[in-house]
C-alpha positions in Angstrom: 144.4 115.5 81.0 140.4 115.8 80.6 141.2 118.7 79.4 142.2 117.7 76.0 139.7 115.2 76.0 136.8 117.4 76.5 138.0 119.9 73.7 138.5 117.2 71.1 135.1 115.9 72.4 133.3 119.0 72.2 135.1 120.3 68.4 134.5 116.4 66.9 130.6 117.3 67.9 130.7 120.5 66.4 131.8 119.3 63.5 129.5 116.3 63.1 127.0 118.9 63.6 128.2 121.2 60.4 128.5 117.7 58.4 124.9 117.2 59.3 124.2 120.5 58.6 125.7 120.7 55.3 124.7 117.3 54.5 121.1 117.7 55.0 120.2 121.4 54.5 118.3 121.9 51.0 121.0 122.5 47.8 119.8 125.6 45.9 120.2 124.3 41.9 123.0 126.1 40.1 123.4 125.3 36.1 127.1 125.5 35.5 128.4 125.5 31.8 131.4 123.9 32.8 132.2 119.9 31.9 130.6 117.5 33.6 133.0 116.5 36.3 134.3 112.3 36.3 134.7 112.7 40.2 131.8 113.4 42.5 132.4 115.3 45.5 130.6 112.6 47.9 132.9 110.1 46.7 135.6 112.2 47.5 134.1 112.6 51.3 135.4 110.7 53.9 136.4 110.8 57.5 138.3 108.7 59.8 138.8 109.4 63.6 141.3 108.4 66.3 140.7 107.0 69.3 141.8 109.5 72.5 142.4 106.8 75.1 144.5 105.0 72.7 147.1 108.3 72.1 147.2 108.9 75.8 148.6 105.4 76.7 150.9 105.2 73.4 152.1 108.4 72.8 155.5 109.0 74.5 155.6 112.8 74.9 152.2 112.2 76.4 153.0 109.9 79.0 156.0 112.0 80.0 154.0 115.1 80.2 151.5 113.4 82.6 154.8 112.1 84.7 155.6 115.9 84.9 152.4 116.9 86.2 151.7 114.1 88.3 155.3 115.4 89.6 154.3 118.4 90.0 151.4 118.1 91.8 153.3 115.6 94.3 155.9 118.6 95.2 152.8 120.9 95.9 151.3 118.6 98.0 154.7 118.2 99.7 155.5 122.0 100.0 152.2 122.8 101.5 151.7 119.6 103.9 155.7 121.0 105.3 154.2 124.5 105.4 151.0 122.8 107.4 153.8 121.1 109.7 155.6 124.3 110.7 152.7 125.8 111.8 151.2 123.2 113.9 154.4 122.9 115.5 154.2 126.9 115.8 150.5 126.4 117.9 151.7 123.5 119.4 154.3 125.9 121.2 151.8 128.7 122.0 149.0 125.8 123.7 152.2 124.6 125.7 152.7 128.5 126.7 148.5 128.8 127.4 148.0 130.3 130.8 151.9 131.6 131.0 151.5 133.9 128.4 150.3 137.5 129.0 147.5 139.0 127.0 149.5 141.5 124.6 151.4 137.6 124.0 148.2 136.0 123.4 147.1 138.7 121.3 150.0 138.8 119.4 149.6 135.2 118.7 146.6 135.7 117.3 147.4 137.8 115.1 150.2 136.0 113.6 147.7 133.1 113.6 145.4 135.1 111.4 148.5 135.7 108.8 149.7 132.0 108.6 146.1 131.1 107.7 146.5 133.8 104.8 149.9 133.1 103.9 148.8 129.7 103.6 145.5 130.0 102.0 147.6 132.5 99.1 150.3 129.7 98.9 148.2 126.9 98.6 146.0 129.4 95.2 149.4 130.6 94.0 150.5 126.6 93.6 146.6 125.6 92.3 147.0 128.4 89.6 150.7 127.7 88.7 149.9 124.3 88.3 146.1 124.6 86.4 148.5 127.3 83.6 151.0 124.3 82.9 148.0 122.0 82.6 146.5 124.3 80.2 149.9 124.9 78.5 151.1 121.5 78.2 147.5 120.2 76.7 147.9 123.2 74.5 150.9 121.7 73.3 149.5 118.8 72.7 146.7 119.6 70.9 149.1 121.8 68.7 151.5 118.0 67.6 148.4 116.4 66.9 147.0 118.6 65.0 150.4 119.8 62.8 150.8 115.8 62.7 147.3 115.1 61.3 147.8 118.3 58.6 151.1 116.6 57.1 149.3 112.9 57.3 145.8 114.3 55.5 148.1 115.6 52.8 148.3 111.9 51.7 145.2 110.3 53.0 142.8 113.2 52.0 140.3 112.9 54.7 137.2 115.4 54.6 137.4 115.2 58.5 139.5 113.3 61.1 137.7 113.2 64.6 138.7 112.3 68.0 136.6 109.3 69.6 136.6 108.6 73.2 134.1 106.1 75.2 130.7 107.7 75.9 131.2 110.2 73.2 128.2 110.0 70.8 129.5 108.2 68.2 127.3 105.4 67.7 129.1 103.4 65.1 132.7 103.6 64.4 134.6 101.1 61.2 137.8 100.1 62.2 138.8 100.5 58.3 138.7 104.7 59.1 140.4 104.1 62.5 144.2 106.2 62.2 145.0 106.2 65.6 148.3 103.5 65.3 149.1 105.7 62.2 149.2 108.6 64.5 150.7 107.1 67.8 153.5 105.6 65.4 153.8 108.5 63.1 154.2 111.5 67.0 156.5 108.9 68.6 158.6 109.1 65.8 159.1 112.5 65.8 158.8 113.0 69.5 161.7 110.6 69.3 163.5 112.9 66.7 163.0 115.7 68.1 164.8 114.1 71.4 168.2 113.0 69.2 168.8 116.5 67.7 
């Protein structure tokens, strides 16, 4: 779920960056022959943000995707502490059997130690992996309502820029009048919840 966070995070600074950039870097002077134009393009200019902690506790599909994974992670932890079980009860047998077994027995316990260590140790990767690829999927979903939200939203509102906030991000002042976060928890629940009925 940092995931998200930290790629919203790191794209809202790139893109305070260009603003600065583009706001600050010297204008080469251009005479135009065209009309004098009533609106002025910083008037025009304006950006609001959303706060990221706010759409992870509001918005529905968001809550039920970190229920999945939190599910998920639960079975793994269940499949490989039952895996973990059968072999200690597999050792436990063989230090019961200690000084009656013979020494092709011992050996071959040994070896089939070795390969429950590595069929455990590729289990317990195979899950890590599974489960980081529907992390990175699902937040990829994510990302993708947001951001097909905030393009049909814009169309109206005509932002220049709508950034992501979250605490500790550096984003020293923040109005509340630019603040579209309950627009867009209210506006993805609704069609999260649409979505759901068809």
């Amino acid at each position: 779920m940092k995931n998200i966070s930290t790629f919203l995070s790191v794209l809202s600074l790139i893109l305070i960056s260009v603003l600065f950039y583009l706001h600050f870097s010297p204008k080469p002077t251009v005479k135009t022959t065209s009309a004098p134009s009533s609106k002025t393009p910083a008037a025009d200019f304006r950006i609001a943000y959303f706060d990221i902690d706010s759409l992870q506790t509001h918005f529905d599909y968001f809550k039920k995707v970190s229920n999945e994974m939190k599910a998920r992670e639960n079975a793994m932890t269940v499949e490989l502490r039952t895996l973990e079980n059968s072999y200690q009860k597999k050792i436990k047998e063989w230090q019961e059997r200690g000084a009656n077994m013979t020494q092709a027995e011992g050996e071959a316990a040994q070896r089939e130690y070795a390969q429950m260590q590595q069929r455990y140790q590729k289990r317990q990767m195979d899950l890590e992996q599974e489960l980081q690829k529907q992390k990175v999927d699902l937040m990829t979903d994510l990302r993708k309502k947001v951001e097909d939200y905030l393009k049909e939203y814009n169309k109206e509102k005509g932002y220049a820029f709508i950034l992501s906030y979250e605490p500790g991000f550096m984003l020293y002042y923040k109005d509340t009048l630019y603040d579209v976060t309950t627009d867009l928890v209210t506006g993805l629940n609704e069609k999260y919840k649409t979505k759901l009925k068809d």
